[in-house]
N, C-alpha and C positions, 0 to 999 in steps of 0.2 A: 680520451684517456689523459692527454694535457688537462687538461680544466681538472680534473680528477688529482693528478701530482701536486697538481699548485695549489689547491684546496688544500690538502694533505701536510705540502711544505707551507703553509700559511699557519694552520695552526700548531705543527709543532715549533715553528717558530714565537706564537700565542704561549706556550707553553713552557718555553724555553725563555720567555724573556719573565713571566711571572718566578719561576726558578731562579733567575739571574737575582730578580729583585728584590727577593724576598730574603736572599743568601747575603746579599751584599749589604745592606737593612741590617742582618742578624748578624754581621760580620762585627759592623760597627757598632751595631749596641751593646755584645758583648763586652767590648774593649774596657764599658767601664764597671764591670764586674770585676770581682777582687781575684787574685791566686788560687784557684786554680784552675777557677769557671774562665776566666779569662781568655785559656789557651783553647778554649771550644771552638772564636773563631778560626784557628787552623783549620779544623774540617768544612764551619761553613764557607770560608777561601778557596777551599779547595772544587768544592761544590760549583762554588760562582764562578770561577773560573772556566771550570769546564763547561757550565752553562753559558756563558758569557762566548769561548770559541763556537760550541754550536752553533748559538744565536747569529754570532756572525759570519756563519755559514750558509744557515737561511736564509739571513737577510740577503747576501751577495746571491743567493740563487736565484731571490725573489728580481734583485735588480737586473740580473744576466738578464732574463724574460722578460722586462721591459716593465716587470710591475711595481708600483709604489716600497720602496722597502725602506724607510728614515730611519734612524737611530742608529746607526754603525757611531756615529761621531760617539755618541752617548754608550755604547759599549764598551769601546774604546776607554774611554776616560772612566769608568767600572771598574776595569779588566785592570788598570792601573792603579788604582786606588784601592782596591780589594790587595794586590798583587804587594802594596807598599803595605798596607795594615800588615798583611799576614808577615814582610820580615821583618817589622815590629815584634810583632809576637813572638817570632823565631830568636831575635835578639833577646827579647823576654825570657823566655824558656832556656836558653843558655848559659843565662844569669839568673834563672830560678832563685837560688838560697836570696842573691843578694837584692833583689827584686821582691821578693816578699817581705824581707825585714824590711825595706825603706816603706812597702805598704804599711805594713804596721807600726812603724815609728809615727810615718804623717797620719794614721789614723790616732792615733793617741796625742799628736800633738794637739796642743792645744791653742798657745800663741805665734805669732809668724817668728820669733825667734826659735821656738821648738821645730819648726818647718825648714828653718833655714840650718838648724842642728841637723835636722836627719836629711837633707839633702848634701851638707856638706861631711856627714857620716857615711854617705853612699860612695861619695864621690871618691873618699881617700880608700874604704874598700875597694872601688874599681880600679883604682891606679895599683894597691896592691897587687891583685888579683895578674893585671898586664906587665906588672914587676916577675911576678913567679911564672908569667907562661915565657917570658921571655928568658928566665934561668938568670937574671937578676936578682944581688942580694937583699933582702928584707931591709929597711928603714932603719936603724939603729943597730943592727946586727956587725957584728966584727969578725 
């Protein structure tokens, strides 16, 4: 019945780690889809993560019983990288309105002077933005 568990914990560990990879893969390729595909990788994040702790649940089973089980290190560094994308994205999503406009400014620019207009357009929008959460008065207002 051991030889039978370990079979068992071996492949869904097999299983668990094509899940991991395949999530974390679709994590970061979405990233460079535009507003509002963008924010899909939140679910695949979320996906990999949970695959990603399984995974390394089997793997440490595999190691308790003295079997071959490599890749924790490489889960790890996954599980972190997935983990940092997704509050990318979360800050993303926060800032939806002013995150889309800046996509669509640098999609329209044209020359690096227009790129450096719409980044320096983002920029005074988010210092506004950190102006009114903090009940700070508007730029020119009296």
């Amino acid at each position: 019945m051991a030889t039978q568990a370990l079979a068992d914990r071996a492949e869904r560990a097999a299983g668990h780690t094509r899940l991991f990879g395949a999530c974390v893969v679709a994590t970061l390729l979405v990233t460079s889809l535009g507003l509002p595909w963008r924010l899909s990788g939140l679910g695949f994040g979320a996906v990999a993560v949970y695959a990603g702790i399984r995974l390394l649940v089997d793997l440490s089973e595999l190691h308790r019983t003295g079997h071959p089980a490599p890749g924790r290190v490489g889960v790890v560094i996954g599980i972190g990288l997935t983990a940092f994308m997704m509050l990318v994205l979360v800050g993303q999503a926060a800032l939806y309105p002013l995150v889309a406009e800046q996509d669509h400014c640098l999609a329209t620019a044209v020359t690096h002077q227009d790129r450096q207009q719409c980044h320096q357009q983002f920029d005074r929008r988010q210092q506004e933005l950190l102006r009114r959460l903090r009940g700070e008065p508007r730029v020119g207002a009296r």
